[in-house]
C-alpha positions in Angstrom: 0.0 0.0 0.0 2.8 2.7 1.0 4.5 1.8 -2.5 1.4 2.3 -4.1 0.7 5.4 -2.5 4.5 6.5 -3.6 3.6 6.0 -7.0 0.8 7.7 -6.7 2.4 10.9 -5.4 5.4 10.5 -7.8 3.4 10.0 -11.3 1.4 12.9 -9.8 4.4 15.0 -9.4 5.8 14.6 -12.1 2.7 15.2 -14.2 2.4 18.8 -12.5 6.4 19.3 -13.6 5.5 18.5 -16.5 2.1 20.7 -17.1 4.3 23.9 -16.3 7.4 23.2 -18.7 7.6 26.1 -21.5 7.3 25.2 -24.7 10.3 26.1 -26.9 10.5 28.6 -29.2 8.1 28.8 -32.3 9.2 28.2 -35.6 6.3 29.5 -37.3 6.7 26.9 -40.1 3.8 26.3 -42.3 1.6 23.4 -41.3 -0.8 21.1 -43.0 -3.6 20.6 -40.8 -5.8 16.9 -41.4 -8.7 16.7 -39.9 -10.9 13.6 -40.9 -14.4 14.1 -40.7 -17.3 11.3 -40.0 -20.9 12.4 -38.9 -22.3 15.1 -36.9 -20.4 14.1 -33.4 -20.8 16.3 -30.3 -19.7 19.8 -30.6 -18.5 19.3 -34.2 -19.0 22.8 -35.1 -17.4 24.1 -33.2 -14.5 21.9 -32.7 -14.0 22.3 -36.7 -14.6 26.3 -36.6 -11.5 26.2 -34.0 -9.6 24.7 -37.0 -8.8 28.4 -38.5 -8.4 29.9 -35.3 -4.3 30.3 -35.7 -2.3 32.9 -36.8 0.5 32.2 -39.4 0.8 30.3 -42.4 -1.1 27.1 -42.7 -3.6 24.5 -45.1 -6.1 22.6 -43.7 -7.8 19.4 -45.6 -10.7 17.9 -44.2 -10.5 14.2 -45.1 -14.4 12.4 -45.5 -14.5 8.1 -47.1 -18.0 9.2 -48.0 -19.8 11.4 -50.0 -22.7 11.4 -48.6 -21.4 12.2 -44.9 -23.1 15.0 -43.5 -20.3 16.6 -41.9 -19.4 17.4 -45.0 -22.1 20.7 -45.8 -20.9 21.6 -42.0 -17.0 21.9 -43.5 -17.8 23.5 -46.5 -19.8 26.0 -44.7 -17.1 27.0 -41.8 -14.5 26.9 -45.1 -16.6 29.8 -46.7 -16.2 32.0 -43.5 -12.1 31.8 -44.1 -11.4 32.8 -46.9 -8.1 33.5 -45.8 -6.8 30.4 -45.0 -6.6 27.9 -48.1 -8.7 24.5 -47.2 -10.6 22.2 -49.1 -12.1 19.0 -48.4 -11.4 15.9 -50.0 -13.5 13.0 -50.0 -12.7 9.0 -51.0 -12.1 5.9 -49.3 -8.3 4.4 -50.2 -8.1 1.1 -48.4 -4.2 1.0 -47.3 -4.6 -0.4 -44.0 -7.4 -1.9 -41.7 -7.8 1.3 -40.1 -10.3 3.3 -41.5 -9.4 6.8 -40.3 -5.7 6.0 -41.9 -8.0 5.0 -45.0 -9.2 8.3 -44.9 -6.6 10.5 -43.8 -4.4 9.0 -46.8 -5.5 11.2 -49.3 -5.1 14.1 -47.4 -1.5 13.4 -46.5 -0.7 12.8 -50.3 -1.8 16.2 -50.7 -0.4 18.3 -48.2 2.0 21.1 -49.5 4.0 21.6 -45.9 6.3 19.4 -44.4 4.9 19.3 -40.6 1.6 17.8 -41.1 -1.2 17.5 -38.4 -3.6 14.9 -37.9 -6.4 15.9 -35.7 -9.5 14.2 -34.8 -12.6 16.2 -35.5 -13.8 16.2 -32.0 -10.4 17.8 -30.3 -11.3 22.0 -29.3 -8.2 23.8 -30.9 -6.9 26.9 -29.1 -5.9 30.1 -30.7 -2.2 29.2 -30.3 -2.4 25.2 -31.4 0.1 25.4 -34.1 2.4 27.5 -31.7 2.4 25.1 -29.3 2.9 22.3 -31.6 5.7 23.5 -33.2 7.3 24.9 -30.0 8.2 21.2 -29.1 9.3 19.9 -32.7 13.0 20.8 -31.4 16.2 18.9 -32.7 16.0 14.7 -32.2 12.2 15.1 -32.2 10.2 13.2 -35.0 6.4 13.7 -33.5 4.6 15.8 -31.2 1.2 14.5 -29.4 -1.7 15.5 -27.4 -3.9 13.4 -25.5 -7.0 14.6 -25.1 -8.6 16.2 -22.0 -12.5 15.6 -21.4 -14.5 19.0 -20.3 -17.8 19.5 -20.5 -19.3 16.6 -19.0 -22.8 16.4 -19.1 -24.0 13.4 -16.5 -22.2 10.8 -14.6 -21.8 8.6 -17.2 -19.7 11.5 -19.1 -17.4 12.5 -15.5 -16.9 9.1 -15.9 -15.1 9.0 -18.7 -12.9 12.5 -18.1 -11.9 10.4 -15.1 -10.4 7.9 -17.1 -8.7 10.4 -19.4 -7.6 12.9 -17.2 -6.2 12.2 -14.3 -5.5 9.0 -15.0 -4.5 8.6 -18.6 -3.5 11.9 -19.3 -1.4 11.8 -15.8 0.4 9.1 -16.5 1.0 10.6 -20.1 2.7 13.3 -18.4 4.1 11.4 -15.9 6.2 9.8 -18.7 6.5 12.9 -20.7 8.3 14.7 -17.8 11.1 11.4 -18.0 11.8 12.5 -21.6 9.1 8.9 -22.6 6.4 10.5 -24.7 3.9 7.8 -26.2 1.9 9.2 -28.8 -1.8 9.6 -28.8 -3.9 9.4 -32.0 -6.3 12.2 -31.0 -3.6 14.7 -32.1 0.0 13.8 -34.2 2.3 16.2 -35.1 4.6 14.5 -37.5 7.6 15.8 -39.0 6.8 14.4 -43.0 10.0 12.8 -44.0 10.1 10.8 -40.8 6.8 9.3 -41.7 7.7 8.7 -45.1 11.0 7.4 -44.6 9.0 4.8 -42.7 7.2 4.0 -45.6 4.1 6.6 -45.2 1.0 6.7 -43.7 0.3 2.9 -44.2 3.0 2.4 -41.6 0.5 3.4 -39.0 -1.5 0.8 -40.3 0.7 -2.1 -38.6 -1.0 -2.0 -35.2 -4.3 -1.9 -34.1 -4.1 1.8 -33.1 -2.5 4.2 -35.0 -0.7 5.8 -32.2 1.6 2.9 -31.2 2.8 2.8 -34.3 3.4 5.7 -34.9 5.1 5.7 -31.3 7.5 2.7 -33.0 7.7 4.3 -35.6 9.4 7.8 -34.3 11.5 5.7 -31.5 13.2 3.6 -34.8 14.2 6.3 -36.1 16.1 7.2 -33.2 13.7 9.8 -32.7 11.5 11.2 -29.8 7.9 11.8 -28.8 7.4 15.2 -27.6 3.5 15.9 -25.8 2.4 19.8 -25.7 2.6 20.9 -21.4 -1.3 21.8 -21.4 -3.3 18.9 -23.6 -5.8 20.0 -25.9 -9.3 19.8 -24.7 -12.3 17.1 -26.0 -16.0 18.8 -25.3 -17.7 15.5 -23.8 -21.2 16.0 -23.4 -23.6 13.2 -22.3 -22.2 10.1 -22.7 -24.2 6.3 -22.0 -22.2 4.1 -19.3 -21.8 1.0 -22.3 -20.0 3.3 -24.5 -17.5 4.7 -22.3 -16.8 0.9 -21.3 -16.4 -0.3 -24.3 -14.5 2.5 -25.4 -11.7 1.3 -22.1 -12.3 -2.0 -22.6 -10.5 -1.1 -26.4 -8.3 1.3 -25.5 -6.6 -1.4 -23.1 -6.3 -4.1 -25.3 -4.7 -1.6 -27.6 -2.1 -1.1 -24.9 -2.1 -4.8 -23.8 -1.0 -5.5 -27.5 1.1 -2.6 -28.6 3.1 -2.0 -25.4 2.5 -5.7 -23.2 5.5 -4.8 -20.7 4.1 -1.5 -19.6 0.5 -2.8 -19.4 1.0 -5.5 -16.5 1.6 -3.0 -14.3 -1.4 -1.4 -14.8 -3.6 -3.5 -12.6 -1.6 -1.5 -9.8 -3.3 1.9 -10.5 -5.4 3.2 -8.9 -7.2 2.5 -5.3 -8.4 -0.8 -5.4 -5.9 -2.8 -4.9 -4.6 -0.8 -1.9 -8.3 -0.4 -1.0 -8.6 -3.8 -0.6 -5.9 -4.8 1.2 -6.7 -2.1 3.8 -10.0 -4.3 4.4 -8.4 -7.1 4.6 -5.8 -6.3 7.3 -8.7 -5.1 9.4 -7.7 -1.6 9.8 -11.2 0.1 9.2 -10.4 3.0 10.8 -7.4 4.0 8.3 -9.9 4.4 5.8 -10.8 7.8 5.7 -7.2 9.0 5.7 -6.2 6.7 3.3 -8.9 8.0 0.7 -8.2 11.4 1.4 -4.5 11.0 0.8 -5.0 9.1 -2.3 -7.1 11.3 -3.9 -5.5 14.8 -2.7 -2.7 14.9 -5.5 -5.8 13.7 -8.2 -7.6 17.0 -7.0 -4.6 19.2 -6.7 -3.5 18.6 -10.2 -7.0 18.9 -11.9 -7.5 22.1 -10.0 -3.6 23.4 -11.6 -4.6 22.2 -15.1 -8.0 23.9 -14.7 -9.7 20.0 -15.4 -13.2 19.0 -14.1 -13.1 18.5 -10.3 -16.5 18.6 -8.8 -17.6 16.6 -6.5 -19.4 14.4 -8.7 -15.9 13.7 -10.5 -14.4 12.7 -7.5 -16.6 10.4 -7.3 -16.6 9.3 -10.9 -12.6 9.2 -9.4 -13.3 6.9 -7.1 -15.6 4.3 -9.3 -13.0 4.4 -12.2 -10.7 3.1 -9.5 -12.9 0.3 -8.7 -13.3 -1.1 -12.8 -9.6 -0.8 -13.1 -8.9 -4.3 -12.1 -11.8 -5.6 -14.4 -10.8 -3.6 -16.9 -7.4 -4.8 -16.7 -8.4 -8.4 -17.0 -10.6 -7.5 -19.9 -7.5 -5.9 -21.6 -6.1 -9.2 -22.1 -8.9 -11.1 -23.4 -9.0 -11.6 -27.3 -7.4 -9.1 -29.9 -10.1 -7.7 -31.9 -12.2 -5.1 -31.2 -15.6 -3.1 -32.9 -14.1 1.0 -33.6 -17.4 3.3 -35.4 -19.3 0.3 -37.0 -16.0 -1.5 -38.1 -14.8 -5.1 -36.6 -10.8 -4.7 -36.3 -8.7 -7.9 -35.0 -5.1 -8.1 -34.5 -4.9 -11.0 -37.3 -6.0 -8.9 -40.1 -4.6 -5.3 -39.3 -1.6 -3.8 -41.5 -0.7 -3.5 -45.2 2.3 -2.8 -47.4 4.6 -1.0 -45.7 7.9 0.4 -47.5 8.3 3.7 -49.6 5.6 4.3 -51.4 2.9 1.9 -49.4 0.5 4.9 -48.6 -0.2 5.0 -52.5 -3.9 3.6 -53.3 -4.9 1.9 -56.8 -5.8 5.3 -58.3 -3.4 8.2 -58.3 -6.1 10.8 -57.4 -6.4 11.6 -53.7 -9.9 11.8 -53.7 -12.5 14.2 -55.4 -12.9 17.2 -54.1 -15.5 19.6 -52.8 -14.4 23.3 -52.1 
C-alpha cells in the first residue's frame, strides 16, 4: 500500500512538472492541418470552426470516405467563412490499411504542400495558439509531437466518468512519462515531421498496429527519434455520454495497450485505489480508511484544480468508481485481440498492409474528389 501510495504521489508530481514546462520557441513553419471528418459528433462545429483559429501560415484538408457524410455541408460551410486560410475537403475511401481513419486520412497526406503535417480528430477544441504550441516542441531529435485529449464539458455521470479515465488518469500518467523525456503518442492529435513518416514508408505504416498511435510511437523511436507531448493537452467537449459506451470504449483502448506496449500494461492493474483499498480491508484496519482516501485522492484533486480540469464533487466520485473497474478492466484488456471502432470489426490478425516507400499509394493516383 505505501508503495502504491509513492507512485501515486510520484506520477502525480511529475505530471504537475510536466504541465508547467515552457514550450520552446516557435518556428512559425507552415503546417498542413488533417482533420478527418465522419458524422455530426458532439460539438463538431465548433471543434472544426476552431480549426482556422491560428495565426501564421497554414492549409487545412478535411478528409471524409464518403460522399454522402453529412459533416461534409458543416465543412464547406465553416470553409466559406475563411477565406483566408486555403482549405478544401477531399473525399474518397483508399483502403491502405485496416484502419479506417488512416484509410481516410491518406488522401489528405498525399496532398499536403508543408512538411509538418497535423492529424487531428474532429472532436479535439483547438486553441488560438495550437500550431504555436505544436511547433514549439518539434525541437532537434524530435520526429512527433502529441496531445492526449482532455475531457471537459461533461454532461452526467456517465460522461465525469469518462474524463476520469482520461484525465487524471491517462493523461497523468502521459505526463508522468513525458516529464522522464518517454512521450507515447496519442492518436487524438499527431504532429509529425513528413520525411520521418515517409522514410518509414508513409502513412500505411501506422497501419501495422491496431491503433495508429503505437505505431506511430514505434515508428518515431526507430528512427532514433523522440515523442514530444504539448505541457497543457488539448481539450475534448464530452457531453452526455451512456455508461456502455465509455466501457467499451476502455475495454479497447486497453487491449490496444495490452497488445502494442504488453511490458508496460502488466503493471497497470496497480493503478489506482483498489488494490490498496482492498488490502486495507483485509488487514482489518477500518479506521485507516478515511485518511487513506483522502490521501489518495489529494494529489488527483490538486492537479485537476492546476490544469484547470473537471473536479466537482461528482468527478471525485466518478474518481473513485473508475478506481474500482480498473482491475476488471485490466483483465478484460487481455482477453482476445479484436475489437468493434465506429461500425468497423478490427482484430489483430488482419490489421496492417504494405509497408515500404511508397505503401500509402492507393490503386488510383487521385487523392480523392474534391469539394471546395
Amino acid at each position: 500500500m505505501v508503495l502504491c501510495l509513492i507512485l501515486q504521489y510520484l506520477g502525480t508530481g511529475l505530471a504537475l512538472w510536466a504541465l508547467g514546462r515552457a514550450p520552446g520557441a516557435d518556428s512559425g513553419a507552415p503546417v498542413t492541418v488533417l482533420r478527418p471528418i465522419c458524422g455530426l459528433e458532439n460539438n463538431l462545429a465548433e471543434t472544426l470552426e476552431s480549426t482556422f483559429s491560428a495565426p501564421g501560415a497554414y492549409e487545412v484538408i478535411f478528409c471524409a470516405a464518403d460522399p454522402a457524410d453529412p459533416a461534409i455541408a458543416l465543412a464547406q460551410e465553416i470553409i466559406a467563412r475563411h477565406p483566408e486560410v486555403p482549405a478544401r475537403v477531399l473525399v474518397g475511401d483508399d483502403k491502405i490499411s485496416g484502419n479506417p481513419k488512416l484509410n481516410n486520412l491518406v488522401k489528405g497526406w498525399k496532398a499536403a504542400t508543408h512538411d509538418l503535417i497535423l492529424m487531428s480528430d474532429s472532436n479535439v477544441l483547438l486553441p488560438p495558439d495550437y500550431l504555436a504550441r505544436l511547433r514549439g516542441q518539434m525541437g532537434p531529435g524530435v520526429g512527433l509531437v502529441s496531445s492526449p485529449p482532455i475531457g471537459i464539458r461533461p454532461e452526467g455521470f456517465a460522461a465525469r466518468l469518462e474524463c476520469a479515465f482520461l484525465n487524471t488518469h491517462q493523461a497523468r500518467w502521459q505526463m508522468a512519462g513525458a516529464a522522464l523525456d518517454q512521450g507515447f503518442a496519442q492518436g487524438k492529435m499527431l504532429f509529425w515531421r513528413r520525411d520521418v513518416l515517409e522514410r518509414a514508408g508513409g502513412i500505411a505504416a501506422l497501419g501495422t498496429e491496431m491503433a495508429e498511435d503505437v505505431a506511430s510511437t514505434k515508428v518515431v523511436r526507430a528512427a532514433g527519434l523522440k515523442v514530444r507531448l504539448v505541457g497543457q493537452f488539448f481539450e475534448q467537449p464530452i457531453g452526455q455520454r451512456d455508461f456502455a459506451v465509455v466501457w467499451g470504449r476502455q475495454i479497447r483502448w486497453a487491449k490496444v495497450r495490452r497488445m502494442g506496449f504488453r511490458a508496460l500494461y502488466v503493471p497497470e492493474v496497480l493503478a489506482g485505489a483498489a488494490l490498496p483499498f482492498v488490502a486495507l480491508l483485509a488487514s482489518g484496519a477500518f479506521w485507516a480508511l478515511p485518511g487513506f482516501l483522502l490521501a489518495w485522492y489529494l494529489p488527483e484533486a490538486l492537479l485537476a484544480a492546476r490544469a484547470g480540469w473537471p473536479r466537482q464533487v461528482e468527478d471525485i466520485g466518478a474518481w473513485v468508481l473508475r478506481d474500482a473497474l480498473n482491475p476488471a478492466l485490466w483483465v478484460l484488456g487481455w482477453r482476445g485481440t479484436s475489437f468493434e471502432w465506429r461500425g468497423n470489426a478490427m482484430d489483430k490478425s488482419q490489421v496492417g498492409g504494405p509497408v515500404g516507400p511508397g505503401s500509402d499509394k492507393p490503386g488510383s493516383d487521385k487523392p480523392g474528389s474534391v469539394k471546395s
